[in-house]
C-alpha positions in Angstrom: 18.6 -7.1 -0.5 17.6 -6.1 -3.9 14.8 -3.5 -5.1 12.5 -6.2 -5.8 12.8 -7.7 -2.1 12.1 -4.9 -0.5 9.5 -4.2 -2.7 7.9 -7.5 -1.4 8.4 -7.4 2.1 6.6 -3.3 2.5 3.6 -5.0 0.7 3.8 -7.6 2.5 3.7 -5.5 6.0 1.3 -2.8 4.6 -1.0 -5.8 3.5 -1.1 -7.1 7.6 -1.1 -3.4 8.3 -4.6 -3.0 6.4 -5.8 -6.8 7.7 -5.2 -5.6 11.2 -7.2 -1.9 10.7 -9.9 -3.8 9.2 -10.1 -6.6 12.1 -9.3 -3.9 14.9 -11.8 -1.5 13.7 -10.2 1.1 15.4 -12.4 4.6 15.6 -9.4 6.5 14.7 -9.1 5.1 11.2 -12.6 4.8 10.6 -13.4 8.4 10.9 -10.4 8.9 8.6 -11.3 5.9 5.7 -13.8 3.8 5.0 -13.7 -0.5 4.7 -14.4 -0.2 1.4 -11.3 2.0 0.5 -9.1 -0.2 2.9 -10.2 -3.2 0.6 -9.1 -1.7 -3.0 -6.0 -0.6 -1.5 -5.6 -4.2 -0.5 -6.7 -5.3 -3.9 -4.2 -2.9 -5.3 -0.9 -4.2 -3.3 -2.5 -7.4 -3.9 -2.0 -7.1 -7.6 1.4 -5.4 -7.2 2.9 -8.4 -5.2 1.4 -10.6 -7.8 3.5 -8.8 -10.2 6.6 -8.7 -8.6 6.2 -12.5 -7.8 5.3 -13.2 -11.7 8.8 -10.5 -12.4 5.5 -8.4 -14.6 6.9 -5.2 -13.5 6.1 -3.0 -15.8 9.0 -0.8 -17.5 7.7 2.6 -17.1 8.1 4.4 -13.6 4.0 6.2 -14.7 2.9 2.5 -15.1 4.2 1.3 -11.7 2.2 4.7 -9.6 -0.8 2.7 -7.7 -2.5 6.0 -6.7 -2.7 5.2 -2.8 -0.4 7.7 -2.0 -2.1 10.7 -3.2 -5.1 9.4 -1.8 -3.4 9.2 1.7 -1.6 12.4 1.6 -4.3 14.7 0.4 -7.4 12.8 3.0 -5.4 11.3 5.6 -3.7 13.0 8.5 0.3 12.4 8.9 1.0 11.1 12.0 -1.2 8.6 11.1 1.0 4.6 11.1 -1.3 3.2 8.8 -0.9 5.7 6.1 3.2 5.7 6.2 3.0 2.2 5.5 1.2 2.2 2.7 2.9 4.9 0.9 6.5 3.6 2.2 5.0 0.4 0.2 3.6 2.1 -3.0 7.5 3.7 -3.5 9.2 0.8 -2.8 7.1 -0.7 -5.9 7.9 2.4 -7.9 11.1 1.8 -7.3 11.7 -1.8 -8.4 
């Protein structure tokens, strides 16, 4: 599987990740994030499949960062699934 594959499929599973916190509603996550964040970091791995899918990657490694994972390593807590999932999804982008 190429870079660009698994690119695709961490989106993909970080997108039903965020689809099921939002639906679940589960306290844990709530008292972490808000809906609202959940929803732009949607909108963000929204636009980076859309890219891959279109092969608009951009060139530079800086112009590929989406900015979730600072965001989840500096607020979030570690152990928590959500989080991983994201990130593990924001580097596999960086890396195509």
């Amino acid at each position: 599987m190429n870079r660009r594959e698994t690119a695709k499929q961490k989106i993909e599973a970080a997108l039903r990740a965020i689809d099921c916190a939002l639906t679940a509603r589960r306290q844990a996550i709530f008292e972490i994030t808000t809906e609202d964040q959940l929803i732009r970091f949607k909108a963000v791995l929204l636009k980076a499949l859309h890219l891959i899918s279109r092969g608009e990657i951009p060139e530079l490694i800086s112009h590929r960062k989406l900015g979730m994972a600072r965001v989840i390593t500096d607020q979030w807590p570690y152990n928590l699934s959500l989080g991983l999932i994201i990130i593990e999804a924001e580097h596999a982008f960086e890396a195509t």
